[in-house]
Backbone bond lengths (Angstrom), bond angles and torsions (degrees), N, CA, C in turn:
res aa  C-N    CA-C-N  psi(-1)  N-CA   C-N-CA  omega(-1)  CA-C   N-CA-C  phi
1 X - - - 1.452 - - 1.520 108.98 -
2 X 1.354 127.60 110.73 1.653 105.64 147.39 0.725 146.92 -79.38
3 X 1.830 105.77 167.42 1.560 96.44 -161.31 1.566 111.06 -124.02
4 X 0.944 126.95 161.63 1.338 147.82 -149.04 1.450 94.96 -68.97
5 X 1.530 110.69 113.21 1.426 99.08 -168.09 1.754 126.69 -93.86
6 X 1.578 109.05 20.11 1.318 143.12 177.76 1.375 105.14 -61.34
7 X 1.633 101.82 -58.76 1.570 128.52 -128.94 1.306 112.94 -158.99
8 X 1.588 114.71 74.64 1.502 104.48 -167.64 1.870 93.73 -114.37
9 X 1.168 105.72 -32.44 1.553 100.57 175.98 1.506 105.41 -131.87
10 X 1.612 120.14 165.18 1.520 120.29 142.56 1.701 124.89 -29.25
11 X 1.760 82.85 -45.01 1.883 82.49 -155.28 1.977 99.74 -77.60
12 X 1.377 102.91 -29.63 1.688 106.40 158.61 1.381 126.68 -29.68
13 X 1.727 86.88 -72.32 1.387 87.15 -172.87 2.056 118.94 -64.84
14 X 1.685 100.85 -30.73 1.324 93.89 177.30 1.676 122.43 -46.57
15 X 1.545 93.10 -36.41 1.500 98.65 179.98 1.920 120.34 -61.84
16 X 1.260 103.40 -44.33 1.630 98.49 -176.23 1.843 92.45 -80.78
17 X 1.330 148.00 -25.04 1.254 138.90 -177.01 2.136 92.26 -62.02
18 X 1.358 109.68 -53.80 1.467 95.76 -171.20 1.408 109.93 -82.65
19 X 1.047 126.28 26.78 1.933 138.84 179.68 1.783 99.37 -113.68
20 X 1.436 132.72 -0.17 1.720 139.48 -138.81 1.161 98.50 -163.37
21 X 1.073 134.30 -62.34 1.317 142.34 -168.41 1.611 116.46 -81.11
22 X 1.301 121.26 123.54 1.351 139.45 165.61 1.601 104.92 -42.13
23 X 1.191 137.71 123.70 1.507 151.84 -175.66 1.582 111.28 -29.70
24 X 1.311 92.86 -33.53 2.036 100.45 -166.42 1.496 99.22 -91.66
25 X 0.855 111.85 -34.15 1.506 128.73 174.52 1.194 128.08 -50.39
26 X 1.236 114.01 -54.79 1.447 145.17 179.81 1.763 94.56 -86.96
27 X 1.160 139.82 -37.41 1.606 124.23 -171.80 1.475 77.76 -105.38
28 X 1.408 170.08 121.23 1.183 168.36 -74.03 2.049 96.93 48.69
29 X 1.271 113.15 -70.93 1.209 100.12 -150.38 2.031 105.35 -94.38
30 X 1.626 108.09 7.14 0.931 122.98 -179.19 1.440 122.31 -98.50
31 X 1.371 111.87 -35.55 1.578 138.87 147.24 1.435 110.93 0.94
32 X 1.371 129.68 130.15 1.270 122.79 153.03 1.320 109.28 -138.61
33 X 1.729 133.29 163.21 1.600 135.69 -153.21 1.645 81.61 -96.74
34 X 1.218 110.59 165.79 1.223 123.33 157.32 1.596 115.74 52.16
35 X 1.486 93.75 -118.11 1.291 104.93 -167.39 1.960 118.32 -89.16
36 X 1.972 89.79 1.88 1.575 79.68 -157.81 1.424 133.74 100.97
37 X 1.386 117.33 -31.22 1.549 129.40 -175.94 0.867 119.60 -22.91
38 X 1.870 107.29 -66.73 1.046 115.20 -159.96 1.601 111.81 -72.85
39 X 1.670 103.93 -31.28 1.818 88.70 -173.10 0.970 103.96 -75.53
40 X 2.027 139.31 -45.61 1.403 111.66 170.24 1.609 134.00 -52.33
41 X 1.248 116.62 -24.10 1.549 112.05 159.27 1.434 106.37 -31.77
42 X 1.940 104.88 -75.77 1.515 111.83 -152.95 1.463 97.31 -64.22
43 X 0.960 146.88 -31.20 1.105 151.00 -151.46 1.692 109.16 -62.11
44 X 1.965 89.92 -68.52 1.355 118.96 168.75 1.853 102.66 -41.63
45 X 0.801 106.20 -60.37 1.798 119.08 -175.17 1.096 119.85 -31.20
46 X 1.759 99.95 -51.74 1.558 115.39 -175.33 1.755 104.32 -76.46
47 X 1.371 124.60 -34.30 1.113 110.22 -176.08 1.780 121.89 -72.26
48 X 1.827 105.21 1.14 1.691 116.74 -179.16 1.718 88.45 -88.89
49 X 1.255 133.40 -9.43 1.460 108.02 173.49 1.413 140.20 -85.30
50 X 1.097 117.50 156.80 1.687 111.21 -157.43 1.452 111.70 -125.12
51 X 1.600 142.63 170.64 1.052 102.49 118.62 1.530 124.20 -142.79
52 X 1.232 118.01 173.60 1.290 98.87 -156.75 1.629 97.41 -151.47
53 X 1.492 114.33 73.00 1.623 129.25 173.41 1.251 121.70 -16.65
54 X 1.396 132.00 139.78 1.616 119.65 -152.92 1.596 78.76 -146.96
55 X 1.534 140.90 77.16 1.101 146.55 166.60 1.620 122.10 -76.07
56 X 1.338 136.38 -36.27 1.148 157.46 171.75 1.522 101.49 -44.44
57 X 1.501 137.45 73.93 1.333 126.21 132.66 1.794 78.81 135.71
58 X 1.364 118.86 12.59 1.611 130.70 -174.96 1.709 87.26 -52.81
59 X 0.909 131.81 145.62 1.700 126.81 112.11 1.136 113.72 -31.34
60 X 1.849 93.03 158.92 1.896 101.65 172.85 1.432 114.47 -88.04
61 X 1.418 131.14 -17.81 1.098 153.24 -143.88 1.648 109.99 -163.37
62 X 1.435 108.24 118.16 1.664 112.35 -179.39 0.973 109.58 -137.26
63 X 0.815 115.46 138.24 1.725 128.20 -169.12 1.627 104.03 -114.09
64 X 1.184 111.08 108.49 1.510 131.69 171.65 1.703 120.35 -89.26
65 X 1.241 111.03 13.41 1.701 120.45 -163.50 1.709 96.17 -76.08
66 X 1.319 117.61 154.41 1.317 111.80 -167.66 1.526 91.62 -168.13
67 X 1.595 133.50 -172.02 1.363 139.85 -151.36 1.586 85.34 -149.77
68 X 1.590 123.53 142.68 0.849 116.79 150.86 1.878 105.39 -144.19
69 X 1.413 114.92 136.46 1.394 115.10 -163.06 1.985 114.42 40.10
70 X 1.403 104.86 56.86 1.654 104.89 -171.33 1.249 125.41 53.73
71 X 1.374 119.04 24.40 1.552 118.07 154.79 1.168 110.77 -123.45
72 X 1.587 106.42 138.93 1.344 109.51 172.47 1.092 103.57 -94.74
73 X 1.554 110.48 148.32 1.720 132.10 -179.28 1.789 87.24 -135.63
74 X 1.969 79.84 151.19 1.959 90.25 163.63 1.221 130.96 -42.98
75 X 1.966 89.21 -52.04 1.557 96.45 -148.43 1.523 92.72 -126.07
76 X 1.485 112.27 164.84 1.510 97.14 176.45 1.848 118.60 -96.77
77 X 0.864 105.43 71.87 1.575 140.04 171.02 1.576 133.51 -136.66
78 X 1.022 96.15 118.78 1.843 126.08 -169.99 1.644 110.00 -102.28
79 X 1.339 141.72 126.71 0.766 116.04 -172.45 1.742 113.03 -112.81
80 X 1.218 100.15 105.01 1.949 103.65 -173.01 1.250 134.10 5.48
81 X 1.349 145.94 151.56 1.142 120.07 158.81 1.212 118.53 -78.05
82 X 1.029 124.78 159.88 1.886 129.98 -179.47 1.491 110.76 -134.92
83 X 1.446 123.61 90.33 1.469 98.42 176.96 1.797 121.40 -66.98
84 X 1.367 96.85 150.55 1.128 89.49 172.63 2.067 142.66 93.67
85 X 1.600 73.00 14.50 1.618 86.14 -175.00 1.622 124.92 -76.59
86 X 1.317 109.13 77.97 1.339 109.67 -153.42 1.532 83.64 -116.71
87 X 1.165 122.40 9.96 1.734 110.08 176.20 1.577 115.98 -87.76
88 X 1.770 99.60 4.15 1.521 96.10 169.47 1.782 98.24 -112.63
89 X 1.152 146.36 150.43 1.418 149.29 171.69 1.415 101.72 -43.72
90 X 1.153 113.86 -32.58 1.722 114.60 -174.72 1.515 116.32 -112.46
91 X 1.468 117.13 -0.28 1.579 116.95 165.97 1.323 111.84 50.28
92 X 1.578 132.40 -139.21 0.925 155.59 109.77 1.762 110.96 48.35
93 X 1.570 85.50 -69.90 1.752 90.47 -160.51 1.388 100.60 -83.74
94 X 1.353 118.99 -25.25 1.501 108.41 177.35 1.773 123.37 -71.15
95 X 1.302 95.72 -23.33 2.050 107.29 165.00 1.783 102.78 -58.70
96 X 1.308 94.99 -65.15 1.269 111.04 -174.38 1.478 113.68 -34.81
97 X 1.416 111.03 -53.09 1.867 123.40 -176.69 1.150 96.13 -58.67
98 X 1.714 132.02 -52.31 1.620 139.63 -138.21 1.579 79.31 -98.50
99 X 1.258 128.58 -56.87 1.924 108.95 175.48 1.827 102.55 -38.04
100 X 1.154 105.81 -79.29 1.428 123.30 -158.49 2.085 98.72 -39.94
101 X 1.051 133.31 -43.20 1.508 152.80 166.26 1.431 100.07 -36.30
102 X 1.482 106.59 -61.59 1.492 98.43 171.12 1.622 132.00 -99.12
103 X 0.811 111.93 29.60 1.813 139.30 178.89 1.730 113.95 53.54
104 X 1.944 95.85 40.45 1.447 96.83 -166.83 1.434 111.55 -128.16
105 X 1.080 111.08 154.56 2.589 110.46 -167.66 1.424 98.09 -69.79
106 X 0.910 113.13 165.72 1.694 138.57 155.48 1.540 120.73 -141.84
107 X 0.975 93.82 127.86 1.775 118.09 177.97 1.706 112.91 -60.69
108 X 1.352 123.23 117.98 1.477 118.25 -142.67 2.114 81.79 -120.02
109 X 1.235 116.05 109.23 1.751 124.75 -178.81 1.317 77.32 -50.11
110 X 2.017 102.32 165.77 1.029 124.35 149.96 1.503 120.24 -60.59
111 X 1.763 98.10 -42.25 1.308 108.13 172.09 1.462 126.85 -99.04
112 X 1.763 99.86 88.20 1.514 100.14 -156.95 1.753 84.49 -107.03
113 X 1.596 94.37 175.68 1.830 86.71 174.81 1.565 103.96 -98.16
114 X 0.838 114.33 0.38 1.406 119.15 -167.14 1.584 130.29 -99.87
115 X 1.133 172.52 33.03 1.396 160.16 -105.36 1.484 110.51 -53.81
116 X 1.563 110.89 123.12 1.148 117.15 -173.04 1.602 113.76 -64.52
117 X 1.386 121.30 2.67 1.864 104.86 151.00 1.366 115.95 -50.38
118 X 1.234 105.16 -31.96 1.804 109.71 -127.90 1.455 96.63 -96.27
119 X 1.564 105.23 -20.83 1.590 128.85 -173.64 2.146 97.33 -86.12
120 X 1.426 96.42 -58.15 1.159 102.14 170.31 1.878 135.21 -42.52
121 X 1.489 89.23 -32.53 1.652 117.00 -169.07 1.843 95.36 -67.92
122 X 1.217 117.99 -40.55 1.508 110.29 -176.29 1.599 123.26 -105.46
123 X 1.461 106.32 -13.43 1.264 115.52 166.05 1.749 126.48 -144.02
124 X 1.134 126.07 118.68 1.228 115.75 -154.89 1.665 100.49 -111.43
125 X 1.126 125.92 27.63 1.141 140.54 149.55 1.699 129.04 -95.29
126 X 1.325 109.73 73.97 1.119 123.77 -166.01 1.803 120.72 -131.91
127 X 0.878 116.99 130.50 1.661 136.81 171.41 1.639 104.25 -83.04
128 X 1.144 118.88 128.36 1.623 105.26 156.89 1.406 99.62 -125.03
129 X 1.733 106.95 143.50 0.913 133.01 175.55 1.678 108.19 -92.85
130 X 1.572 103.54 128.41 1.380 114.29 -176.10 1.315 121.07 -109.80
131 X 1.191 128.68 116.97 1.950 124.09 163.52 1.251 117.69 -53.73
132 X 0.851 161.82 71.00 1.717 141.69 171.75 1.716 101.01 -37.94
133 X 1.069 97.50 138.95 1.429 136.56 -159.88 1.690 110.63 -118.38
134 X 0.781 134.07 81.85 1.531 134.49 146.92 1.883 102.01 118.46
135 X 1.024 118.02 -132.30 1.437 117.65 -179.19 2.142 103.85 -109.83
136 X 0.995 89.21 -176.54 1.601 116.13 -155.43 1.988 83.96 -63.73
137 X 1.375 107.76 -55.95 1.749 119.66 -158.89 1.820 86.62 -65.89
């Protein structure tokens, strides 16, 4: 079988992200809190996935469209929030276009680089993710 020559592992792709990516950029999205946990979890996680085509009695056409918090999206994929995506000229709004392309939400950081009109203006399928800020009063 081949394989997708983009995207064959994590540790792949880490390699062409730090071959592309500006230094801060690349240790920004490489970063982990503490101990790490969580990215070796996901890490570990991603290497239990498989896949294994189930064509025999398939439909020609499947429709994966689904609702999540009263929006309908295509597919069932959301795309995280990320603060801070200013390593593309358009941050923000360019997720937003490439969500909206495939008829699916994205999660907009508090700390986005962008003003959520501007995010809003091309896709109106959006989550915002909020910090709470100071105490309860």
């Amino acid at each position: 079988m081949a394989r997708d020559t983009w995207f064959e592992t994590v540790a792949i792709a880490q390699q062409r992200a730090k071959k592309r990516l500006p230094k801060s950029a690349y240790s920004s999205l490489i970063s982990a809190s503490e101990k790490g946990v969580t990215v070796t979890d996901n890490v570990e996680s991603f290497a239990e996935l498989g896949f294994a085509p189930h064509v025999i009695g398939a439909t020609e056409k499947r429709d994966m469209a689904t609702s999540v918090m009263g929006q309908d999206i295509s597919l069932p994929v959301i795309i995280s929030p990320t603060g801070v995506q200013a390593i593309d000229p358009d941050g923000e709004v360019a997720v937003a276009r490439a969500a909206a392309a495939r008829g699916t939400a994205m999660g907009l950081s508090s700390f986005a680089s962008k003003p959520m009109e501007d995010v809003t203006a091309v896709n109106d399928k959006i989550f915002f993710q909020i910090y709470w800020l100071g105490s309860r009063d």
